[in-house]
N, C-alpha and C positions, 0 to 999 in steps of 0.2 A: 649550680653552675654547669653550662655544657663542660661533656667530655670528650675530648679528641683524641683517638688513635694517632691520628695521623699529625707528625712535626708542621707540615707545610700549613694545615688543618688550622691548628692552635697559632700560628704566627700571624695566620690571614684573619682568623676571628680579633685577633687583638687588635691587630691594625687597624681592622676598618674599625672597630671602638675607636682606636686613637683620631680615623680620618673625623666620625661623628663628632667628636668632641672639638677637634678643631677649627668643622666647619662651624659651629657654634661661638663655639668663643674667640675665634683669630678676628670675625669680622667686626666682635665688641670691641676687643681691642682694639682693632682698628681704626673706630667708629671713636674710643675716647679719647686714640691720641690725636687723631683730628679734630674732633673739637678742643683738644687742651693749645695745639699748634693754632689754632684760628684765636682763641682765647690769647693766647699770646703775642702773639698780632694785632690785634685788636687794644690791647693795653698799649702797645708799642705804638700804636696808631695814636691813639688818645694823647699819650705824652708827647709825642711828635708837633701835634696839633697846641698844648697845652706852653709848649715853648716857642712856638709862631707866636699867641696870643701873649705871653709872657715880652716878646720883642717887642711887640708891639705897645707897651707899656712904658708912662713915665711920669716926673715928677714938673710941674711947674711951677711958676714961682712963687705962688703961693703955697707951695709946697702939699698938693694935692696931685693925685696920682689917676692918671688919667688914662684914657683907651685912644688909640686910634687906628681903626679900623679902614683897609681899603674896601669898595664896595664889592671886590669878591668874595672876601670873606664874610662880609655882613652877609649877604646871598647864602653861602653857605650854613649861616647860623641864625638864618631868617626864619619865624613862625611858619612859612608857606610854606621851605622845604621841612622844615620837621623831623630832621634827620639827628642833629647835632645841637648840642647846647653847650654853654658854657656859663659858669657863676665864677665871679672874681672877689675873695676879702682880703680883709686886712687884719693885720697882726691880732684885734680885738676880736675877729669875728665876724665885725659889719659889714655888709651888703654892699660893696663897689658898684658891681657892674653883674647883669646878666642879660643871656640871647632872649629870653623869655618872658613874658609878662604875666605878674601877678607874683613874682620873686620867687622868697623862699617856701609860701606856702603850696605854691603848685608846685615845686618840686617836690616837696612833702605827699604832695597827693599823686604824683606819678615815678617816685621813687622807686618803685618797684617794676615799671618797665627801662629804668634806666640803664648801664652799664659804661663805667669809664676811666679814668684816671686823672690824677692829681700833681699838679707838683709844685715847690715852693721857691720864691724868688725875691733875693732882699734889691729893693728899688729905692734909690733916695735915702738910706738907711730906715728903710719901712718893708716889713716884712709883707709879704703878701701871696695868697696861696690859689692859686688859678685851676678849678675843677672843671675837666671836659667831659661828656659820655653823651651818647648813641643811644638814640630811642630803639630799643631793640624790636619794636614792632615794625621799626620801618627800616630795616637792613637791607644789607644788598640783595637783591633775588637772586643773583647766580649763589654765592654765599650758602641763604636758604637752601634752594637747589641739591646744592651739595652735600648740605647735612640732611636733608629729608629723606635722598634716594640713594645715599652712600650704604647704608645696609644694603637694599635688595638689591643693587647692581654690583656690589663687591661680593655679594653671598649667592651668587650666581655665577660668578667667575671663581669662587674659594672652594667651591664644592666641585667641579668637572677639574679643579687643577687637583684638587687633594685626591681626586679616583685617580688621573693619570698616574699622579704619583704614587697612587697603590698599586697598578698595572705593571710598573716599570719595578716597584719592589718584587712581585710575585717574579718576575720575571726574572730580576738579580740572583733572585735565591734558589729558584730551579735550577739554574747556573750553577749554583754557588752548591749545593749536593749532590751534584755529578758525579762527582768522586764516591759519593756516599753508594751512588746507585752503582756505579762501578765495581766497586769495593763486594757490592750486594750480588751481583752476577758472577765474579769470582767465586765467592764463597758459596753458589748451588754446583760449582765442580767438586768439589771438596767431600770425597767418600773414603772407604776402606780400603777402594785400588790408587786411590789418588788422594796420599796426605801428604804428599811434599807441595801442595800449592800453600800458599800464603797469600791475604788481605793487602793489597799495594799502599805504602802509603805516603807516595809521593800526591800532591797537592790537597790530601786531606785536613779540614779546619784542625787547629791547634789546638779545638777545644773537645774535637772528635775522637786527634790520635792517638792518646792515652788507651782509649778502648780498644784501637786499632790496631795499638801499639798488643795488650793485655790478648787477647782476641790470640793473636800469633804465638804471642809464648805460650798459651795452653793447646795449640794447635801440635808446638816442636813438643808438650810433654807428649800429647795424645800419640803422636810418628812415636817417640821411641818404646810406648806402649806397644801401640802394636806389631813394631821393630821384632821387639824382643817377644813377643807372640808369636811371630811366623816364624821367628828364628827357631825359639822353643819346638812348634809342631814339626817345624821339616827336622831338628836335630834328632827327635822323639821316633819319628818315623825311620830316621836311616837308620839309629841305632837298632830299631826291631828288628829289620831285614836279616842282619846277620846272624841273630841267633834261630828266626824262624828257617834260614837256608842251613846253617847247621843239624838243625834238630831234623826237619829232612832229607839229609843225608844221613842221619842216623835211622829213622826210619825204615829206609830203604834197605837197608843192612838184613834188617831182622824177614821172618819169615812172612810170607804172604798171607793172609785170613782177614777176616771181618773186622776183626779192630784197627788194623793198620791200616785199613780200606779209610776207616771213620775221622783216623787219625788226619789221614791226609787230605779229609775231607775241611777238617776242621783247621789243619796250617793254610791250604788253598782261600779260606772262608781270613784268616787272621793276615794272608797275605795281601788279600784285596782290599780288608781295611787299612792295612798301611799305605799299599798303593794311593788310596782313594786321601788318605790323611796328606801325604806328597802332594798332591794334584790339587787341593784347596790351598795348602803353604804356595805352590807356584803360582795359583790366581792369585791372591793376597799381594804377592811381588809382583806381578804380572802388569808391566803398561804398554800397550797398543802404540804400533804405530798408525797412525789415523789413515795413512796412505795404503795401507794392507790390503791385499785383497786375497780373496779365496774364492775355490770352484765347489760351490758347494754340492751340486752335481755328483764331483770327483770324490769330496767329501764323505757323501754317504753312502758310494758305492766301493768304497774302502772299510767302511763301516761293517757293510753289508757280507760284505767278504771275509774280513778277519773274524764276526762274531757266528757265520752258520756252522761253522760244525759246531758249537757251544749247543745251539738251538736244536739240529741231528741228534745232537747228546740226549737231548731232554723227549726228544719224542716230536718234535715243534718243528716250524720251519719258520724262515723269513725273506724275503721277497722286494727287492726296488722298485718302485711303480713311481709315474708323473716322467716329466721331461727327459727327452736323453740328449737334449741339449745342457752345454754349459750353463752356470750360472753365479754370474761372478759378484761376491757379495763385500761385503765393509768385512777384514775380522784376519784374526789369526789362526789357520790352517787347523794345528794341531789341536786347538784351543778346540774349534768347532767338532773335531772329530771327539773329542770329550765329551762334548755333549750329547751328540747321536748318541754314539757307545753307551753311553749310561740312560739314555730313552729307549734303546734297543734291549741292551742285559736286564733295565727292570722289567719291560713288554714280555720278555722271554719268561721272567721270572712266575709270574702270573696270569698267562695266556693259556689257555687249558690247552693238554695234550691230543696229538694231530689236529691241531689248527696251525693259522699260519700271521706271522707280525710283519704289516703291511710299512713301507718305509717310504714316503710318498714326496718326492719333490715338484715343488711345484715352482712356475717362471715369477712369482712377485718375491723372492726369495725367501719363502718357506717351506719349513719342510717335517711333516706330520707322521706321526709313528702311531699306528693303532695296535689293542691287542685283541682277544676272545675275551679276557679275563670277567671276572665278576663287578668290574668296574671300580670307582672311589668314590664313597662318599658324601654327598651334599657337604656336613659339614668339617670333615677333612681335607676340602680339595685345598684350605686356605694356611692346612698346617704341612702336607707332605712336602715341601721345600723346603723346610726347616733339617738346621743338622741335627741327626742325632735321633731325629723323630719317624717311629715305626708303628703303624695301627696296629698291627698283631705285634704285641709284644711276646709272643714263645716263639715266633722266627729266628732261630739262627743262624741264618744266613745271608746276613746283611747288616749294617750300623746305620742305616738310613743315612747317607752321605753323597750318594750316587745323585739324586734328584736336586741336593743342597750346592751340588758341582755344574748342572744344569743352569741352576738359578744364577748362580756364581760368572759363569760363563757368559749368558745373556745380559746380566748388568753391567760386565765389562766393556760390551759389544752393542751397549745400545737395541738392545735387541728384546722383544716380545718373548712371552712364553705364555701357552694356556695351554687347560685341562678340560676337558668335558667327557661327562659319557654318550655315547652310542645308544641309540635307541633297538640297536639291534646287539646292543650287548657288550661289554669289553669300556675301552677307555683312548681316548684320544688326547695325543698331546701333541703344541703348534708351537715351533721355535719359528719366527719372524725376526729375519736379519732384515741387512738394510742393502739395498743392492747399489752395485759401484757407482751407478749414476744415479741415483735415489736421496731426497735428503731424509737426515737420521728420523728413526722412529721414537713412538715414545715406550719409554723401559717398562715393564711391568713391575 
């Protein structure tokens, strides 16, 4: 038996079996209770006739039971038309009166084209029982007619009505899952920044919204899962702060030398994870206003600003290149500066010393960050956006989170992100927002 994915698929397949079947058999039935209606008719005919001839019936005074016919219906019942006949007995059996000649033996011998009806009438106190039938070789032609071509002209109009009416179904039910499809559009909003939406389920079938119903309550458990997730990392995070800001005050205290150098290298390195651990709990909460705009322009020359002497630090430099025009993009401000920042701090991180990390905006609202470095990976480029995850595992200087805040950022934003290497070496990454007048991109 076929298999259908599709609900609409499986309903149409059946139908049109149902229309098959119908156009088949609706115009038998058809076709029998017509003839059973004409057969009924036709009996009623015969008796109709059987009780004229029956009037016309009596006894005289010799008390024999006689006919008298006017000459239309002799006509009627004449050998030349040959339509009708009629035999009249009497209580015993015998042979009164018949239309035809040669009595009961030629009706013996054309019995079997005959068809007709009977009925019985006491005359004179003499029983007597009057048979009428219809040569059925010689019926009426419209009659014929009608039984001949009642199939193929009913079954020619039963089959274009039985399609409309599958057209007109197809058409009820697309109708009639609207809501389904509706239902279906909602729920592709439905992520990790956005689980307070819900499946609608006003006009959904009664036999849909149980699921529809079921669907939502594990939607409210999933929300206070990950509720209490965001809750957990942001409470997790503030709580570290204070003691990492204690223990560096303590620090400071003590004498100047190489270990305290290390120390502080390591609170600085344990502070940025926290940070960085803050700034995913705020995406997680974080929802957009759709009306938002930002300069992102302004954006990474903010960027640019706050992280060079970081870059001074290391031996490196970094540099704004592309438009110094505005460019005003779909997004939230601080949100985007997030992102830079941490395409810039990892560029720096990896960008060999006296070089420089190029920070490029450009007017379709993108804006590309290259570095020197040794580039990424063929088959890493598709894990470093993940949290958590560092291709050199002896690095300590970092939780791989920075890139995972990236990704974070961009999904929120509707917005692109890629990676590629440089043929001339290093590593290029391309945040694609969506510009104010622009419509949205698709997410990567």
């Amino acid at each position: 038996m076929l298999r259908f994915k599709s609900l609409t698929s499986r309903i149409v397949f059946l139908h049109i079996l149902a229309v098959a079947l119908a156009a088949i058999f609706l115009p038998l039935l058809l076709l029998w209770l017509l003839n059973s209606e004409i057969s009924a008719l036709h009996r009623e005919a015969m008796r109709d006739q059987a009780d004229v001839l029956g009037e016309r019936l009596a006894v005289n005074s010799d008390g024999k039971v006689v006919l008298d016919l006017p000459e239309s219906l002799k006509g009627l019942y004449s050998d030349a038309y040959g339509r009708y006949r009629y035999d009249i007995y009497d209580g015993k059996g015998e042979l009164l009166y018949s239309s035809h000649h040669g009595g009961s033996r030629q009706r013996t011998s054309t019995i079997s084209t005959i068809s007709g009806a009977s009925v019985t009438r006491e005359i004179g106190g003499q029983t007597i029982r009057i048979h009428v039938a219809e040569d059925l070789s010689h019926r009426d032609v419209i009659i014929d007619d009608i039984v001949s071509n009642f199939f193929r002209r009913v079954g020619w109009i039963t089959i274009p009505t039985l399609l409309v009416l599958l057209a007109i179904d197809i058409v009820i039910f697309r109708r009639a899952v609207v809501p389904l499809l509706q239902a279906s559009e909602e729920a592709r909003n439905i992520g990790p920044a956005r689980t307070d939406i819900r499946l609608p389920t006003e006009r959904i079938p009664s036999e849909i919204l149980p699921l529809v119903t079921a669907v939502n309550q594990a939607f409210d458990r999933l929300e206070d899962g990950f509720r209490v997730q965001r809750q957990f990392t942001a409470d997790a995070a503030h709580q570290l702060r204070t003691p990492l800001a204690i223990l560096k005050t303590r620090i400071e205290t003590l004498q100047a030398g190489e270990e305290i150098r290390e120390l502080h290298a390591d609170i600085e390195s344990m502070s940025r994870i926290v940070s960085q651990l803050l700034e995913i709990a705020e995406l997680d909460m974080l929802e957009l206003d759709p009306r938002e705009t930002a300069d992102l322009r302004a954006v990474c020359a903010e960027v640019v600003g706050s992280i060079a002497p970081y870059a001074l630090a290391q031996g490196k430099d970094i540099a704004l290149r592309g438009t110094d025009d505005a460019v005003p993009v779909h997004g939230n401000a601080a949100m985007l500066q997030r992102a830079v920042f941490n395409l810039a701090e990892n560029a720096i991180k990896y960008t060999a010393e006296a070089t420089c990390v190029d920070v490029e905006v450009r007017e379709d609202g993108s804006v590309r960050v290259r570095d020197c470095g040794p580039g990424i990976p063929q088959g890493e480029q598709g894990l470093i956006f993940q949290r958590f995850w560092r291709g050199d595992r002896r690095r300590t200087d970092g939780a791989g989170l920075g890139l995972a805040i990236v990704r974070g950022v961009a999904s929120d934003h509707a917005a692109t992100v890629e990676v590629e290497n440089l043929p001339s070496g290093g590593a290029q990454f391309t945040l694609g927002f969506r510009l104010a007048d622009a419509a949205p991109r698709q997410p990567a």
